[in-house]
VMD Tcl script that draws the C-alpha trace (Angstrom):
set ca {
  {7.32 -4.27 -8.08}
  {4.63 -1.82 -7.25}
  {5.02 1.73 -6.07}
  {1.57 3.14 -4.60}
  {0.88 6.29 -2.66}
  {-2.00 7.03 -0.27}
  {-2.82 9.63 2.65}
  {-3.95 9.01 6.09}
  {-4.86 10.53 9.52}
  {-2.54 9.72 11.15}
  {0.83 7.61 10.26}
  {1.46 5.60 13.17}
  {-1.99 3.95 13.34}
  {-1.11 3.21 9.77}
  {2.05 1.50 10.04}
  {0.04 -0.70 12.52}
  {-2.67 -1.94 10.68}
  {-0.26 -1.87 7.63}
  {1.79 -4.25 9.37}
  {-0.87 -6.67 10.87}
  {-4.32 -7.25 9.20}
  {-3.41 -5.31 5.73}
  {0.21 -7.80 5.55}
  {-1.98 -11.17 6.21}
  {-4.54 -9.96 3.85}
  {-1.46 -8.63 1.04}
  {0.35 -12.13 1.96}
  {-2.98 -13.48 0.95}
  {-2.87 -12.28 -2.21}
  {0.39 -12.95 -3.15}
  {2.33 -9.88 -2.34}
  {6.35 -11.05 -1.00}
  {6.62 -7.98 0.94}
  {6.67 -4.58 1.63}
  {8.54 -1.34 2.25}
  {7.29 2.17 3.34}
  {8.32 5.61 2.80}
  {7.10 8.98 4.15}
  {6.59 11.98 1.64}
  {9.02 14.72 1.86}
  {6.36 17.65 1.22}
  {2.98 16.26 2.96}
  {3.21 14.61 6.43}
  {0.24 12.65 6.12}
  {1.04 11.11 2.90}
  {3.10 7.55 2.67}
  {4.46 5.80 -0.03}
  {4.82 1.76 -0.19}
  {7.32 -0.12 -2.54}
  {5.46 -4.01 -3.05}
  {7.40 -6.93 -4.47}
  {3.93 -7.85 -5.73}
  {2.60 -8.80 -9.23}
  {0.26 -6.19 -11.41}
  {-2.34 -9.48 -10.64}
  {-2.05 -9.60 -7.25}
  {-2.66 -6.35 -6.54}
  {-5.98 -6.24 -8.76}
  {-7.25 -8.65 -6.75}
  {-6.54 -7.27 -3.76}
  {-8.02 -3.78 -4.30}
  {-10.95 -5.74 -5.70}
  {-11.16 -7.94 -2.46}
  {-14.61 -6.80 -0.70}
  {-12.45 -7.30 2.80}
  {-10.10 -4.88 2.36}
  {-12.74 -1.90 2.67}
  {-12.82 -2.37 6.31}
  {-8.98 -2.77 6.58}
  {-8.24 0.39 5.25}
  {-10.74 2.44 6.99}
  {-9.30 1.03 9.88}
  {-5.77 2.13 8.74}
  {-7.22 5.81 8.53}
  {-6.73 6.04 4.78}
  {-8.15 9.00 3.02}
  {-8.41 7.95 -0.18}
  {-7.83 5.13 -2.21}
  {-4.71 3.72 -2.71}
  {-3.11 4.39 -5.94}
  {-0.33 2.87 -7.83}
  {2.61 4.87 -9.91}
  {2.50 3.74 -13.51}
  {6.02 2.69 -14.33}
  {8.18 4.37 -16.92}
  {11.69 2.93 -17.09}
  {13.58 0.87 -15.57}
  {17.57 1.31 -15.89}
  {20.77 -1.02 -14.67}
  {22.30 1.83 -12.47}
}
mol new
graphics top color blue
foreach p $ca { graphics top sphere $p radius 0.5 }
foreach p [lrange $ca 0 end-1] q [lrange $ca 1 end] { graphics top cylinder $p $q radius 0.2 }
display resetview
């Protein structure tokens, strides 16, 4: 699992792209889905839960296609993954 966080312009053009180009091109890389969350404290801000491997998603954020996808999704930065601390059985 992979929790990353990103901003964009606007959230519902994001869900969009998110859920068309950016899944084909995540599916591509091996990533077995996806769930998204919005932040609490900044609207614009969106956080995504991956059942995806630490080598899958390398190579995705390395892929030179994915540029284009994300400026198409409005992002405002880069995407950036949470660096896991624990993990606990309740």
């Amino acid at each position: 699992m992979i929790l990353a966080t990103t901003t964009v312009e606007n959230v519902d053009r994001f869900l969009e792209v998110f859920g068309t180009k950016g899944a084909d091109k995540r599916a591509h890389h091996g990533c077995k889905g996806s769930t998204v969350f919005s932040d609490p404290s900044e609207d614009n801000r969106v956080w995504v839960l991956f059942d995806w491997d630490e080598e899958g998603w390398t190579n995705f954020v390395s892929d030179p296609e994915v540029p284009p996808i994300l400026k198409e999704a409005g992002h405002l930065g880069k995407p950036q993954s949470a660096g896991l601390l624990a993990t606990y059985r309740a």
